[in-house]
PyMOL commands that place a pseudoatom at each C-alpha (Angstrom):
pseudoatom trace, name=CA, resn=UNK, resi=1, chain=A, elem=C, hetatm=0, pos=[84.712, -129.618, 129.176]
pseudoatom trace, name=CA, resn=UNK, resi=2, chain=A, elem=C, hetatm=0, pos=[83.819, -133.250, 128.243]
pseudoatom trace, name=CA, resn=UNK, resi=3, chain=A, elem=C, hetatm=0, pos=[80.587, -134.487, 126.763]
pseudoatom trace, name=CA, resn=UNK, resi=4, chain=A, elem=C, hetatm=0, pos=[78.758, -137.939, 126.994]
pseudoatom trace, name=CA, resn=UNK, resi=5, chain=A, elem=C, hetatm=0, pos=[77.774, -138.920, 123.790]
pseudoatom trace, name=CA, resn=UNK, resi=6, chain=A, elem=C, hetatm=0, pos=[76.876, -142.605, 123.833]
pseudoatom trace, name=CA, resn=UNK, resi=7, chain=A, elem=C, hetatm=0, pos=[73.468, -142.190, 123.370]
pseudoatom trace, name=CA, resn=UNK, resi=8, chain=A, elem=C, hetatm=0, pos=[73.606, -139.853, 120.294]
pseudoatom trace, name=CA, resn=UNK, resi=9, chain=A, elem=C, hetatm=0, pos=[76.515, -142.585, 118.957]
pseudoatom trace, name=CA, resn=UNK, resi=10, chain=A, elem=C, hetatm=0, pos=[73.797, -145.290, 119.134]
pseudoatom trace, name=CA, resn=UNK, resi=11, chain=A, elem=C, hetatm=0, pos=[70.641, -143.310, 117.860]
pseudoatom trace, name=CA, resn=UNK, resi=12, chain=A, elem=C, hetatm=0, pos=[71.316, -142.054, 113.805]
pseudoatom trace, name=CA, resn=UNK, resi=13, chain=A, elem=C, hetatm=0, pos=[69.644, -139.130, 112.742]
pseudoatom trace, name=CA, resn=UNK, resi=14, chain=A, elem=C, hetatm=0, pos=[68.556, -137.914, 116.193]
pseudoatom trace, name=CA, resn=UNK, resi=15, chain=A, elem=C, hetatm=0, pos=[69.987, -134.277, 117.972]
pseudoatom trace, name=CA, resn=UNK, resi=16, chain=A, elem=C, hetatm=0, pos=[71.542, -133.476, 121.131]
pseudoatom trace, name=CA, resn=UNK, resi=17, chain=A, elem=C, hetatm=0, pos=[72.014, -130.163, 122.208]
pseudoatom trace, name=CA, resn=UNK, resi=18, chain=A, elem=C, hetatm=0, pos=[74.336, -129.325, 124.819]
pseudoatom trace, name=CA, resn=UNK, resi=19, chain=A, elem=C, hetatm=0, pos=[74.928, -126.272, 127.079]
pseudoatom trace, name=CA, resn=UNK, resi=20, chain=A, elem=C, hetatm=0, pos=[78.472, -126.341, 129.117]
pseudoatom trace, name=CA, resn=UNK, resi=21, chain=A, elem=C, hetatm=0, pos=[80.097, -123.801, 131.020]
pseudoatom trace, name=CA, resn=UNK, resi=22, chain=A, elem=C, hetatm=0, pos=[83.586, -123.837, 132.134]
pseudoatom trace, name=CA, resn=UNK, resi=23, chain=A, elem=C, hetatm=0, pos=[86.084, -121.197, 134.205]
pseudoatom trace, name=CA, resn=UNK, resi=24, chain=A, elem=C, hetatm=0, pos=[88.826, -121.583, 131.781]
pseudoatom trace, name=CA, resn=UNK, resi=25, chain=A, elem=C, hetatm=0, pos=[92.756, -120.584, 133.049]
pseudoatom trace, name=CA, resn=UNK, resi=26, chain=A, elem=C, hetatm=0, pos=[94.789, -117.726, 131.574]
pseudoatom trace, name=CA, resn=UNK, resi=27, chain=A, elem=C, hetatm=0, pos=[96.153, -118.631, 127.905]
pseudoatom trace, name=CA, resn=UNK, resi=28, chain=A, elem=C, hetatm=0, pos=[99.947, -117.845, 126.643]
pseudoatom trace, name=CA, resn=UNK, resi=29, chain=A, elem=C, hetatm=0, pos=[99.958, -116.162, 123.349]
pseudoatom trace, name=CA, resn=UNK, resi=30, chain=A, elem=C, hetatm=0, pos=[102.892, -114.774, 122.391]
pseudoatom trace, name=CA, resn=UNK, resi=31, chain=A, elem=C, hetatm=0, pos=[104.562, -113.729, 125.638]
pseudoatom trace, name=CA, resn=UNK, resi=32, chain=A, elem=C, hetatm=0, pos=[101.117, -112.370, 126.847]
pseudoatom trace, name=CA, resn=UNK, resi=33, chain=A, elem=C, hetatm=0, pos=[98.800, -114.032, 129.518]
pseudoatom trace, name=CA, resn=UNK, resi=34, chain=A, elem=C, hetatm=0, pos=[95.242, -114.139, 127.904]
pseudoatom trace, name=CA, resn=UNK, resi=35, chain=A, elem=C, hetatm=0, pos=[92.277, -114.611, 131.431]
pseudoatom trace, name=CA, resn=UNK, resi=36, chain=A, elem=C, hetatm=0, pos=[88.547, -115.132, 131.826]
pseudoatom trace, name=CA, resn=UNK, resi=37, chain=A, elem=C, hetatm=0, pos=[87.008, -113.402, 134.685]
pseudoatom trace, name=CA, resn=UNK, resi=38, chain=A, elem=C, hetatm=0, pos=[83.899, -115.212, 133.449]
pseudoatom trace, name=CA, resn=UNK, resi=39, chain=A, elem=C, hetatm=0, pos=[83.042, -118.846, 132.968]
pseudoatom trace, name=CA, resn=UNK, resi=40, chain=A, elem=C, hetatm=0, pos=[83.314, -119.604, 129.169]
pseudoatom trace, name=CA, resn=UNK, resi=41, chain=A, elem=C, hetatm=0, pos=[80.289, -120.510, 127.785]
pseudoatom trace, name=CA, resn=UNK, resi=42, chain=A, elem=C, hetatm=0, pos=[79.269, -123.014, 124.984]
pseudoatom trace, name=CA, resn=UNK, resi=43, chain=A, elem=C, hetatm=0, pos=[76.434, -124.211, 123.453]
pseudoatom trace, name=CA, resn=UNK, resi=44, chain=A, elem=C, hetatm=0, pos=[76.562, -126.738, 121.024]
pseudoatom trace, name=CA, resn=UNK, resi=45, chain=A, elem=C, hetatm=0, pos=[73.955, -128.671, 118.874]
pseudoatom trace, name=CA, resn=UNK, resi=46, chain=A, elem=C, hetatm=0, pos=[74.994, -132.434, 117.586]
pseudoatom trace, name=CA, resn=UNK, resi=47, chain=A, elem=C, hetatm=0, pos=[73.144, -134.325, 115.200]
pseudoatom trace, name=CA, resn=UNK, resi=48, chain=A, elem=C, hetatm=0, pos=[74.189, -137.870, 114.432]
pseudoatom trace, name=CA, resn=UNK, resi=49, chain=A, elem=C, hetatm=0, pos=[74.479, -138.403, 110.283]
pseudoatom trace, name=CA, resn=UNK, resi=50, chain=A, elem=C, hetatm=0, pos=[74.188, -142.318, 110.478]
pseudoatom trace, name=CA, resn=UNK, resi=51, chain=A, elem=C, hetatm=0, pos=[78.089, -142.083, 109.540]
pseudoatom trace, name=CA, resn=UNK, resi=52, chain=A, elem=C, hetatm=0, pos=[79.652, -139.417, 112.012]
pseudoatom trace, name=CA, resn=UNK, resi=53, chain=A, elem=C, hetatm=0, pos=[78.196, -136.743, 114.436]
pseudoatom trace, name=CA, resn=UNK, resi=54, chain=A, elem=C, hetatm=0, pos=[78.310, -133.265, 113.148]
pseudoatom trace, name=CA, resn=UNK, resi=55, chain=A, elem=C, hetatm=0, pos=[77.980, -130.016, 114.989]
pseudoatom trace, name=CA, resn=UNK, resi=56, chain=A, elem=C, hetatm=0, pos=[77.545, -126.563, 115.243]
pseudoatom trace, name=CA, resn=UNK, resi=57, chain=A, elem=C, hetatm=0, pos=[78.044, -124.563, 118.250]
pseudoatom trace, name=CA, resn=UNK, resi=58, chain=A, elem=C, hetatm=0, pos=[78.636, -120.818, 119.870]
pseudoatom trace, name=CA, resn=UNK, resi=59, chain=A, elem=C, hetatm=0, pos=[80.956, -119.539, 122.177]
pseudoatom trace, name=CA, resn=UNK, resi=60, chain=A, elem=C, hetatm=0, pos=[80.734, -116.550, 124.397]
pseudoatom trace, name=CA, resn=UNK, resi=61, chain=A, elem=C, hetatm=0, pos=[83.236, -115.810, 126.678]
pseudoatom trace, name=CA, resn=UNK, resi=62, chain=A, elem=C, hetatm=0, pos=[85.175, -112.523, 127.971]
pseudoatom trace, name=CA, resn=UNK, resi=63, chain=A, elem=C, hetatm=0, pos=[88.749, -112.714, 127.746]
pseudoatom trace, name=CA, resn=UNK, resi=64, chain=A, elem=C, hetatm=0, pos=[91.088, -109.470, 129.632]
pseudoatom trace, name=CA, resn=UNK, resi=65, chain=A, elem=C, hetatm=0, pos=[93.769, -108.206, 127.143]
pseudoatom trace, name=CA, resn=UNK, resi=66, chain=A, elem=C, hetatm=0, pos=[96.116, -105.807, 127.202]
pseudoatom trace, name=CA, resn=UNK, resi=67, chain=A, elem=C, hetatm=0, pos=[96.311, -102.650, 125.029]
pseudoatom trace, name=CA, resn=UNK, resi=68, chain=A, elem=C, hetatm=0, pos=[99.107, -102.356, 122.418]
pseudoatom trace, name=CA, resn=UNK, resi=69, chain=A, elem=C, hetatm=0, pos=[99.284, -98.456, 122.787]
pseudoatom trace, name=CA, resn=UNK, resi=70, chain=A, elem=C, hetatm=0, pos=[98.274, -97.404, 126.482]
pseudoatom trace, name=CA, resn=UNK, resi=71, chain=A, elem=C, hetatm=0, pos=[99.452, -101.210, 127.853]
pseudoatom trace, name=CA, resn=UNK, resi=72, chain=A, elem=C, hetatm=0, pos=[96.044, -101.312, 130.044]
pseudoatom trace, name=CA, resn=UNK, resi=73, chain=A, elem=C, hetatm=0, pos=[94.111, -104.398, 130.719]
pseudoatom trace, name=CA, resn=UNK, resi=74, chain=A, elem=C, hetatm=0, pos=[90.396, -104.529, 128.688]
pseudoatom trace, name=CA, resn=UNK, resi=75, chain=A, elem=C, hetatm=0, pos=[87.519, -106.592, 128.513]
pseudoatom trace, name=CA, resn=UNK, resi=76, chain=A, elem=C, hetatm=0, pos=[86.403, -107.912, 124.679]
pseudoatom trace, name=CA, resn=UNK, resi=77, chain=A, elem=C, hetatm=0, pos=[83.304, -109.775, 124.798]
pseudoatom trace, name=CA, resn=UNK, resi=78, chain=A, elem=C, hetatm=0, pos=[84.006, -112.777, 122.564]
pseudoatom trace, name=CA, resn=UNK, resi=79, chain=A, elem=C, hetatm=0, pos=[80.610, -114.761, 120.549]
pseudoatom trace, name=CA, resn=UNK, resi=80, chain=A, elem=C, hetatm=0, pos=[82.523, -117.559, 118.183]
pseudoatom trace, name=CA, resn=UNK, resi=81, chain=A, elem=C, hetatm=0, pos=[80.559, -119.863, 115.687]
pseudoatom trace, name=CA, resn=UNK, resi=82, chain=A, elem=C, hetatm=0, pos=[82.199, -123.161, 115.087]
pseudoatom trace, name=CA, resn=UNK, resi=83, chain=A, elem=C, hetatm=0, pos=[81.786, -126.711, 113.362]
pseudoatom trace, name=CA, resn=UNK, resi=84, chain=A, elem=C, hetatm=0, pos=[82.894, -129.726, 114.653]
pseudoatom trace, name=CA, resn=UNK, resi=85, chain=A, elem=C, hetatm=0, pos=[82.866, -133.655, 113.135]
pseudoatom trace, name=CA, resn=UNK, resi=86, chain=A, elem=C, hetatm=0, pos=[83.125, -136.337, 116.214]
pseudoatom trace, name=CA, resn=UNK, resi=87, chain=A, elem=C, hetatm=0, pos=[84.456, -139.630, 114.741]
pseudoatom trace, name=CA, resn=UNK, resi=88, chain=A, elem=C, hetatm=0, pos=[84.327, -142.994, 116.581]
pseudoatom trace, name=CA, resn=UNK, resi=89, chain=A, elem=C, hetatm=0, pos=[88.076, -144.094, 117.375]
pseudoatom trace, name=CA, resn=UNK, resi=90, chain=A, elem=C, hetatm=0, pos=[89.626, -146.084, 114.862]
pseudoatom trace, name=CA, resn=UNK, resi=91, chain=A, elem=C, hetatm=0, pos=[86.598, -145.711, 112.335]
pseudoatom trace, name=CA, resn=UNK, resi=92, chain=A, elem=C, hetatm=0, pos=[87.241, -145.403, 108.532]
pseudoatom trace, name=CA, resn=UNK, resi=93, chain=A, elem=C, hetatm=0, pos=[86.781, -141.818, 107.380]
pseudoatom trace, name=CA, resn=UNK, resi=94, chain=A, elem=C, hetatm=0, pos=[87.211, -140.315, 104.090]
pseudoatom trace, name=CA, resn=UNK, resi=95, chain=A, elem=C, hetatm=0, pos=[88.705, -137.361, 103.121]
pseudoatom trace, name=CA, resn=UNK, resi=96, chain=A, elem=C, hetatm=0, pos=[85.957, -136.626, 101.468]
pseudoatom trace, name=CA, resn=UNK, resi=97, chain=A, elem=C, hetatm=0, pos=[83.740, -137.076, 104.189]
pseudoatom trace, name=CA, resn=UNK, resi=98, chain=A, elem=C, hetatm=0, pos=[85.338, -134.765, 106.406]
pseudoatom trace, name=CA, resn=UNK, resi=99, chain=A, elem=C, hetatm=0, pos=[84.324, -131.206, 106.043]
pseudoatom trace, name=CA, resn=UNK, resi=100, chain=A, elem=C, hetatm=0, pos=[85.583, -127.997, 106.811]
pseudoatom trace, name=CA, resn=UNK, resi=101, chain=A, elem=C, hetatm=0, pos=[85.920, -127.659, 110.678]
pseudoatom trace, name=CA, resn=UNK, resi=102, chain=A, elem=C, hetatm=0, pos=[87.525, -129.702, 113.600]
pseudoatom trace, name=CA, resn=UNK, resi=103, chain=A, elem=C, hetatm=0, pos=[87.703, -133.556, 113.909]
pseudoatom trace, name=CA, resn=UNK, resi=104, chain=A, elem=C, hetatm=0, pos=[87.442, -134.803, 117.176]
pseudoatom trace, name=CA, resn=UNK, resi=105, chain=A, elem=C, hetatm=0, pos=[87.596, -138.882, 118.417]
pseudoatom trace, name=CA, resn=UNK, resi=106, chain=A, elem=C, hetatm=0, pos=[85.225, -140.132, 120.645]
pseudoatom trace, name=CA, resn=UNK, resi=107, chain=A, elem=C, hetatm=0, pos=[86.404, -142.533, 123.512]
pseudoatom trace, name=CA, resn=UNK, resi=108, chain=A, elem=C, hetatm=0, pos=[84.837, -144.055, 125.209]
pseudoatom trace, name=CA, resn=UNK, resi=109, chain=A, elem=C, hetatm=0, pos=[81.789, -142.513, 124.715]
pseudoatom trace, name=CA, resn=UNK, resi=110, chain=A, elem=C, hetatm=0, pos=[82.955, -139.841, 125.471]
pseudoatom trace, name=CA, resn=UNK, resi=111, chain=A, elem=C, hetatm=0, pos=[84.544, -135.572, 124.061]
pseudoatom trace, name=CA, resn=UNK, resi=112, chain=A, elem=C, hetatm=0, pos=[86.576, -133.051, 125.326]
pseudoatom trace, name=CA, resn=UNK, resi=113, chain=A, elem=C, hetatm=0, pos=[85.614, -129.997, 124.081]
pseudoatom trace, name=CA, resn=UNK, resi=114, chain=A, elem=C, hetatm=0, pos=[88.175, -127.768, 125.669]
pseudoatom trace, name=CA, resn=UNK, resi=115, chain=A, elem=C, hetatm=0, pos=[91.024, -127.983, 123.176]
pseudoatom trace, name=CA, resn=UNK, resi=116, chain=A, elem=C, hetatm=0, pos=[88.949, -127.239, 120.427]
pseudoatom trace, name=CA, resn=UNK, resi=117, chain=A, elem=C, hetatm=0, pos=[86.848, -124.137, 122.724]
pseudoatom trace, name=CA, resn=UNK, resi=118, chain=A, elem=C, hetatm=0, pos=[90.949, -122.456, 123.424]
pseudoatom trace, name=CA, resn=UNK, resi=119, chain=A, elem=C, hetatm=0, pos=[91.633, -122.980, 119.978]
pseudoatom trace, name=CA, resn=UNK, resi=120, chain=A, elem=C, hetatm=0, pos=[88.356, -121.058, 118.694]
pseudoatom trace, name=CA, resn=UNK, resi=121, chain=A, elem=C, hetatm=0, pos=[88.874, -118.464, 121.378]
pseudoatom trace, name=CA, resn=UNK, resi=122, chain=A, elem=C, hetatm=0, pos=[92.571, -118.159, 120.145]
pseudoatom trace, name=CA, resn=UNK, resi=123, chain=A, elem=C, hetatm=0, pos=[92.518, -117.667, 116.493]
pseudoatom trace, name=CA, resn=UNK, resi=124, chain=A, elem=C, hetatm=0, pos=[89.153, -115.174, 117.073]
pseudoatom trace, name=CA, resn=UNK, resi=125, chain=A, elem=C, hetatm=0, pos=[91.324, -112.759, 119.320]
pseudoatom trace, name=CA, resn=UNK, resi=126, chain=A, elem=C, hetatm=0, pos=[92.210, -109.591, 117.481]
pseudoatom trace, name=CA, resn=UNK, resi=127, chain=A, elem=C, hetatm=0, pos=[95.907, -109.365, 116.107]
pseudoatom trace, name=CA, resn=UNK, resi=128, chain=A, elem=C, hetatm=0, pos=[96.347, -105.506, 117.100]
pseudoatom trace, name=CA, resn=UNK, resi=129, chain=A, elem=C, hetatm=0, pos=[94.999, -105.670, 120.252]
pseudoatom trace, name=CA, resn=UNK, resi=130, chain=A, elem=C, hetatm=0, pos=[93.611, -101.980, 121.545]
pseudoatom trace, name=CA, resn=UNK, resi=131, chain=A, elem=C, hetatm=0, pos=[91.351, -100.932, 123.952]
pseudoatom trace, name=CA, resn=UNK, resi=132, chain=A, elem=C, hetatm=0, pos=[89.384, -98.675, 121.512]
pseudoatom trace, name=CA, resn=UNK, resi=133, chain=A, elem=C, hetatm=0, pos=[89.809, -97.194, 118.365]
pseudoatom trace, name=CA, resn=UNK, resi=134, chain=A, elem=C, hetatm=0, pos=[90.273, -93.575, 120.059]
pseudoatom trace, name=CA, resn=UNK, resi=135, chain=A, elem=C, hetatm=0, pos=[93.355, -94.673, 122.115]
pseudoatom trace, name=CA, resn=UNK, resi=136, chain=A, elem=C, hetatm=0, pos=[96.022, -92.400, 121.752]
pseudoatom trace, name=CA, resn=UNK, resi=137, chain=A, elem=C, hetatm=0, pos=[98.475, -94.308, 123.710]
pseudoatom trace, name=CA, resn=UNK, resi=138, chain=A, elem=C, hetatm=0, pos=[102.219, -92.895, 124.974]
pseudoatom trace, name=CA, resn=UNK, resi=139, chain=A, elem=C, hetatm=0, pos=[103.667, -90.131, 123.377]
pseudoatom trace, name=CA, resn=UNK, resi=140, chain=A, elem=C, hetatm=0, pos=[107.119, -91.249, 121.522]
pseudoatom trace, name=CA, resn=UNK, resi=141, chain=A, elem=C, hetatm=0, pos=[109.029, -88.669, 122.119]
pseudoatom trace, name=CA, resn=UNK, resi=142, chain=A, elem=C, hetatm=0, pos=[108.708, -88.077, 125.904]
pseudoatom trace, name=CA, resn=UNK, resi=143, chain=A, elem=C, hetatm=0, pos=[106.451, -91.302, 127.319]
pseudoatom trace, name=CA, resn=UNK, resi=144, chain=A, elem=C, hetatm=0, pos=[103.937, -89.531, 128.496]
pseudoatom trace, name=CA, resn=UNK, resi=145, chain=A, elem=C, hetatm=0, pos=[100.166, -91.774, 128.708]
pseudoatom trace, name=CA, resn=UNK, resi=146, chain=A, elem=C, hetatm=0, pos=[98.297, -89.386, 126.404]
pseudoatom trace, name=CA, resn=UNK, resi=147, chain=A, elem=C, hetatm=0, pos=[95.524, -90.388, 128.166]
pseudoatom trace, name=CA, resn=UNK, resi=148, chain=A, elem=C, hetatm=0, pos=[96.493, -88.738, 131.317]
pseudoatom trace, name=CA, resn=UNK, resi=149, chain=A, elem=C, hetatm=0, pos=[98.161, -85.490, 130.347]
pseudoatom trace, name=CA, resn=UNK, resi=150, chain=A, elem=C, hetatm=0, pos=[99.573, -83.214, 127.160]
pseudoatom trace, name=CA, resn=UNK, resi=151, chain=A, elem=C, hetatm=0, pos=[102.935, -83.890, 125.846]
pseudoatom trace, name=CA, resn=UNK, resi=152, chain=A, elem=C, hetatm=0, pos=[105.733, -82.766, 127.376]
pseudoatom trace, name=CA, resn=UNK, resi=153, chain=A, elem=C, hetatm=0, pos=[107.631, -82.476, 124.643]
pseudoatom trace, name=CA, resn=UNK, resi=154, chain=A, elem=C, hetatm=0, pos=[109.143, -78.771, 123.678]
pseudoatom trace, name=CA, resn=UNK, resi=155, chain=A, elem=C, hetatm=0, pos=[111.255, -79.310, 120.615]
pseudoatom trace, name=CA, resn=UNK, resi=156, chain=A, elem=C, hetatm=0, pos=[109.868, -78.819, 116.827]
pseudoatom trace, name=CA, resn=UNK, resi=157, chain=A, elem=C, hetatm=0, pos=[111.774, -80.918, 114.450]
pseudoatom trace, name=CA, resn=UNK, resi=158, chain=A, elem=C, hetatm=0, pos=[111.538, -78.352, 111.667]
pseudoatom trace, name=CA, resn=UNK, resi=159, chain=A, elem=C, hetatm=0, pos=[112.156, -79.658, 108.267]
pseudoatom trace, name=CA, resn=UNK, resi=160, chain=A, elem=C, hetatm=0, pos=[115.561, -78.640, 107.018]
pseudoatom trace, name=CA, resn=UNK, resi=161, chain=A, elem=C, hetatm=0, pos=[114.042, -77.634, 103.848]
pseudoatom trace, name=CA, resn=UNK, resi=162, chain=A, elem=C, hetatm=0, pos=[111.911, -74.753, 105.711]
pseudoatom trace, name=CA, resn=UNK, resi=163, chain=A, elem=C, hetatm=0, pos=[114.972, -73.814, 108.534]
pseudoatom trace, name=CA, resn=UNK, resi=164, chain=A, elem=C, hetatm=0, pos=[115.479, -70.506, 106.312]
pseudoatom trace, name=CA, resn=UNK, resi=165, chain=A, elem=C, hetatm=0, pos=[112.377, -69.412, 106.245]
pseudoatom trace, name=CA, resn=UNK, resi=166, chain=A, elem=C, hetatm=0, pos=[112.216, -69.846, 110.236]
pseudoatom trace, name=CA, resn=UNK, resi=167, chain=A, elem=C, hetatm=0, pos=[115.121, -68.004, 110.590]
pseudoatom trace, name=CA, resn=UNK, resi=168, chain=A, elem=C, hetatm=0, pos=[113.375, -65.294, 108.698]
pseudoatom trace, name=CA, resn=UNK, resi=169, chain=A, elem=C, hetatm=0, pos=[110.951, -65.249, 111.213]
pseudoatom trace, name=CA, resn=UNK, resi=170, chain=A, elem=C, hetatm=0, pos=[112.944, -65.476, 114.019]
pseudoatom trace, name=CA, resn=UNK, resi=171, chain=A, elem=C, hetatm=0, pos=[114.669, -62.448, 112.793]
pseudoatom trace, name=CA, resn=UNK, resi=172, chain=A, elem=C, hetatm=0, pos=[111.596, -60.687, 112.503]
pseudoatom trace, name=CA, resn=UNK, resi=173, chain=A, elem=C, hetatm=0, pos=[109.867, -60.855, 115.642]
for i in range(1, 173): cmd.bond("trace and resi %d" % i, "trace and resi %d" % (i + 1))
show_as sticks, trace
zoom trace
């Protein structure tokens, strides 16, 4: 996912605005395999300060995760907002210069985006990861997908503090 930006380098205060798209590979993250069934998507506007170029751009992919309580594969639609400073190699920066957001070098003329596009995509994926909020997952007691049937499981754990007055029932009936 590499950019050209030569021109923009040698033209201050002018705009570029560039639209990529990119089939990205499955990600690792945390023992879990992370895919795109869809091209990723960016679009990404760079304006060139006289000093550095500065961006803003958007995201949109759909990455397939898996669900923490039912363990099935789901689809979240992803739209990330992101700033990015491009810096010529080897020129003086500041601290104070550089702003929130990524710092990329230019070499030769020249960006790749992709690091920066996983690492957006990355730290924008949900930590609890579930398929919807109404997922009821397995059952703990007998591992039954909830989804799919009713518990199987017969035994009440009765608290001990009640267990007389059950008996008092039992004795009834």
């Amino acid at each position: 996912m590499k950019i050209e930006v030569g021109w923009l380098q040698h033209h201050p205060h002018e705009t570029e605005v560039f639209h990529l798209s990119k089939k990205i590979e499955g990600i690792e993250i945390a023992g879990e395999t992370v895919t795109f069934p869809e091209e990723v998507h960016v679009d990404l506007t760079l304006t060139n300060t006289g000093r550095m170029i500065v961006g803003n751009g958007k995201i949109n992919a759909v990455a397939i995760l898996t669900c923490g309580r039912c363990l099935r594969p789901y689809q979240l639609p992803m739209l990330v907002d992101f700033y990015v400073q491009l810096v010529e190699e080897g020129a003086a920066v500041t601290r104070d210069e550089v702003e929130t957001g990524d710092v990329l070098v230019i070499r030769d003329e020249k960006v790749d985006l992709e690091p920066l596009v996983i690492e957006n995509i990355v730290v924008n994926l949900p930590l609890v990861r579930v398929c919807n909020e109404d997922c009821r997952g397995f059952c703990p007691g007998c591992g039954v997908d909830l989804a799919v049937e009713a518990c199987r499981c017969q035994e009440e754990e009765i608290d001990p503090r009640w267990e007389a007055l059950k008996a008092l029932l039992d004795n009834k009936n």
